[in-house]
C-alpha positions as CSV (number, residue, x, y, z in Angstrom):
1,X,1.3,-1.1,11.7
2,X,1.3,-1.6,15.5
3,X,0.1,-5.3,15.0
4,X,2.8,-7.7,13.5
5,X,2.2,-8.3,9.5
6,X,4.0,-11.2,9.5
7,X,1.4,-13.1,11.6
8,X,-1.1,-12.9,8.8
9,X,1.3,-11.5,5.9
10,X,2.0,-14.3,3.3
11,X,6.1,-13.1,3.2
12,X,6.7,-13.8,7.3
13,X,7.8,-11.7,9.8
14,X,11.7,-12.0,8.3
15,X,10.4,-10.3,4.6
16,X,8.3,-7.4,6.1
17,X,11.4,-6.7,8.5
18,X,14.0,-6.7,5.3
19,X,11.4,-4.2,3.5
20,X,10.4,-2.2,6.0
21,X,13.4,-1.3,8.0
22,X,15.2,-0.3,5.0
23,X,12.2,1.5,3.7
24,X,12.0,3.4,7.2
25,X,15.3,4.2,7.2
26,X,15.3,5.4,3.6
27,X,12.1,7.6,4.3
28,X,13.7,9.5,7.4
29,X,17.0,9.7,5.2
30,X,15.0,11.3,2.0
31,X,12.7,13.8,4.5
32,X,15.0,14.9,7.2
33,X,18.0,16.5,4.3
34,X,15.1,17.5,2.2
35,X,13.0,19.5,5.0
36,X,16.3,21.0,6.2
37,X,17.7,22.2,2.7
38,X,13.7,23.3,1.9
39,X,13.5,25.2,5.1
40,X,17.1,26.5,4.0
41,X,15.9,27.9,0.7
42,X,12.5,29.3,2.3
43,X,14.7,31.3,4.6
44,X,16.9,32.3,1.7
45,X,13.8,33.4,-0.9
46,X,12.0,35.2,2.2
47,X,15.0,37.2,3.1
């Protein structure tokens, strides 16, 4: 991950930043609203 893929990726430096970035993004998106609402609901079903 730290070393560029697109020196020895087949797609090029340009395809692994269009799927990665948005696959990035997406993950933090996905996790950060679903580990608040879950954290939400644990505080809910404890109390």
């Amino acid at each position: 991950m730290c070393l560029a893929p697109g020196q020895y990726n087949p797609y090029g430096e340009e395809q692994i930043k269009k799927t990665q970035l948005p696959s990035y993004h997406s993950v933090f998106k996905s996790k950060y609203p679903r580990s608040v609402s879950s954290q939400k609901q644990v505080r809910h079903k404890k109390h």
